[in-house]
N, C-alpha and C positions, 0 to 999 in steps of 0.2 A: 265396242260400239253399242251403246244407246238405243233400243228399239223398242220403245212403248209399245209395242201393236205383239209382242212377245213375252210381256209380261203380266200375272194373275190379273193385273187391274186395269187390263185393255180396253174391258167393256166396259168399264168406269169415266176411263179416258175418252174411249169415242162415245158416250152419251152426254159427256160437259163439253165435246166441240159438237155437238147438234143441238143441244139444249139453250149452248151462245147464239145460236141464229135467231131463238126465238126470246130474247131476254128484249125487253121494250125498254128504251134508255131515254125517255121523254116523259111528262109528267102527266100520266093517265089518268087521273081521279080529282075528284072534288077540291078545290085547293081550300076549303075549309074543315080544316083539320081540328076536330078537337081531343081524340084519345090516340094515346099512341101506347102500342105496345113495343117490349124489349124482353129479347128471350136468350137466355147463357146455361151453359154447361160448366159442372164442376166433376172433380171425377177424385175418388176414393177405394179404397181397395175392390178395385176392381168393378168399380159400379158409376153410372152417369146419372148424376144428380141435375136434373133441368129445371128451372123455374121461367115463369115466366110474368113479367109486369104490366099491367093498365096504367097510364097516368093522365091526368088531364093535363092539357099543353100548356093551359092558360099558369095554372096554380102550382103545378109538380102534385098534386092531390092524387093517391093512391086508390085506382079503383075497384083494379080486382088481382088475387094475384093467384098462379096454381101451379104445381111444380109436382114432378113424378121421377120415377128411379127406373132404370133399368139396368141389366147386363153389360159390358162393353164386348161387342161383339169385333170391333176391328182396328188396329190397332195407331198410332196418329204418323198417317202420313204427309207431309207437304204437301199441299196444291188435292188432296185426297181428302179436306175435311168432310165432303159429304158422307163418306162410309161412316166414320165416327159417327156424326152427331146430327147427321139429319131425321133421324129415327127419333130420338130423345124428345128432338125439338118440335115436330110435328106428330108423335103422342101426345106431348103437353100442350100444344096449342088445342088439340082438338078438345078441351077441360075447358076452354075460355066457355064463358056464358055472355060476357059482356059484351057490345062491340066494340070494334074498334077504326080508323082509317086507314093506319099504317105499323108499318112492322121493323122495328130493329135486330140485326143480327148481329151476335156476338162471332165474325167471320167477314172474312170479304164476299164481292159481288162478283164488279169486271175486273177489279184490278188481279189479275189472276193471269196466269199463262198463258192458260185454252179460254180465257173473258167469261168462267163459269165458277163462282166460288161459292161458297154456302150456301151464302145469301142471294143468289141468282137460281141456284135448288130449289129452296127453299120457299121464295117467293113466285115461282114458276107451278111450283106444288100446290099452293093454295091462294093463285092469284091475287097475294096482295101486294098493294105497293110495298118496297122490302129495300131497307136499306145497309149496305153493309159498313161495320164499324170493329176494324180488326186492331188488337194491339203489338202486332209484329209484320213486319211489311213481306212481304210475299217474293213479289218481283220488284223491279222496277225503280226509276230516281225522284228524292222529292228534290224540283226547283229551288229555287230562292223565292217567289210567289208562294210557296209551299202548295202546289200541283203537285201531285206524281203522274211520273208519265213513263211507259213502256215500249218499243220500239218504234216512238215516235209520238204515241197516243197518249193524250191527255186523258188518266184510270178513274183520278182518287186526287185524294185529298189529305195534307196531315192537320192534324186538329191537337194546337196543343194548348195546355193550362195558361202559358204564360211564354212571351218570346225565348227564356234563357232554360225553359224547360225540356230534361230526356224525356220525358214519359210523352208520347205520341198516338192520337189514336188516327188509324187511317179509316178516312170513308170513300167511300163508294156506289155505284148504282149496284141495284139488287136487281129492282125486276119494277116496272111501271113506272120509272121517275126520272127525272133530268139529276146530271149531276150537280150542278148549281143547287135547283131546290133540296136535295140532298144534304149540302153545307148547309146550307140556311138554316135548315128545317132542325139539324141535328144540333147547329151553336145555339138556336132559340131555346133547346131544353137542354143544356150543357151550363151548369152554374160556373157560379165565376171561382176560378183556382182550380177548377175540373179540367179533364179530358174526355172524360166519357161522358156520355149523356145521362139521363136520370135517371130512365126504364131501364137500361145495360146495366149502371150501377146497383139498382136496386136488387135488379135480378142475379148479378153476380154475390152479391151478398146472402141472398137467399140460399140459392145454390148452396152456398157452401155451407150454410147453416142447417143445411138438412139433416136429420136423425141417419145415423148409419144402421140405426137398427131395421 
């Protein structure tokens, strides 16, 4: 038998079903958006490598970008991304200088088990709108409308290059935002033959190009 409330990560568990009461799933903010950030996690021996991306919506124009290392303190659980990598992510974003309106995370939001994923952390942590954008699906079924939906509820979304395309990235509400403007928002900087969006991509790229020294 199964009994989260007995395992190391109980307190993990019940602060992502308290933390889902308070995730705002409607479109909080200014709807003139014009930078958007995207923040990813790479990982090497033994260390998280996080960058993080500025871009302008209009152009894809790069405008700021800042990325930092740390330890990996825990190790990758399902449906437990926060232990990973909400640290990385929120030391690097505190490096931004520039502002921004909204935030991509390389993680889901609600489409998650307990309706609390990275990106619902995450943007809960530093109130911004926050949207999530994961490349492996968590829970739950994508439609024929390509909705995913979870024991009944409409989560996410799959967002892919091209109709005959595997590679799929799922979105989601983070934290401040309706799911619709979510899609919207994420195809408008998603170039064509992409999946990912352009801050995610960029920042993934980064990531990984970081010095290991």
């Amino acid at each position: 038998m199964n009994n989260n409330n007995r395992t190391p990560y109980a307190k993990v568990i019940k602060l992502q079903k308290e933390l889902a009461k308070k995730v705002i799933t409607r479109d909080d903010f200014d709807s003139n958006v014009e930078f958007i950030c995207g923040v990813d996690v790479s990982y090497r021996k033994k260390i998280a490598y996080c960058s993080a991306v500025i871009i302008n919506k209009e152009n894809f124009d790069i405008i700021e970008t800042v990325s930092s290392k740390t330890g990996i303190k825990n190790p990758y659980i399902p449906g437990l991304f926060i232990l990973r990598e909400s640290a990385p992510i929120l030391q690097t974003l505190r490096l931004i200088t520039r502002p921004f309106q909204l935030l991509l995370v390389d993680g889901h939001g609600v489409l998650h088990p307990r309706r609390c994923g990275l990106a619902c952390y995450v943007g809960i942590d530093t109130n911004i709108p926050t949207i999530g954008v994961a490349k492996s699906l968590l829970c739950g079924g994508v439609q024929s409308d390509n909705f995913v939906t979870h024991k009944g509820e409409i989560l996410g979304y799959a967002l892919k290059s091209n109709e005959n395309s595997k590679k799929v990235a799922y979105v989601s509400v983070g934290h401040k935002i309706g799911l619709l403007t979510s899609i919207e928002l994420v195809k408008s900087i998603t170039k064509i033959n992409q999946y990912i969006p352009e801050p995610l991509r960029v920042a993934d790229k980064l990531s990984k190009e970081l010095d290991d020294k």
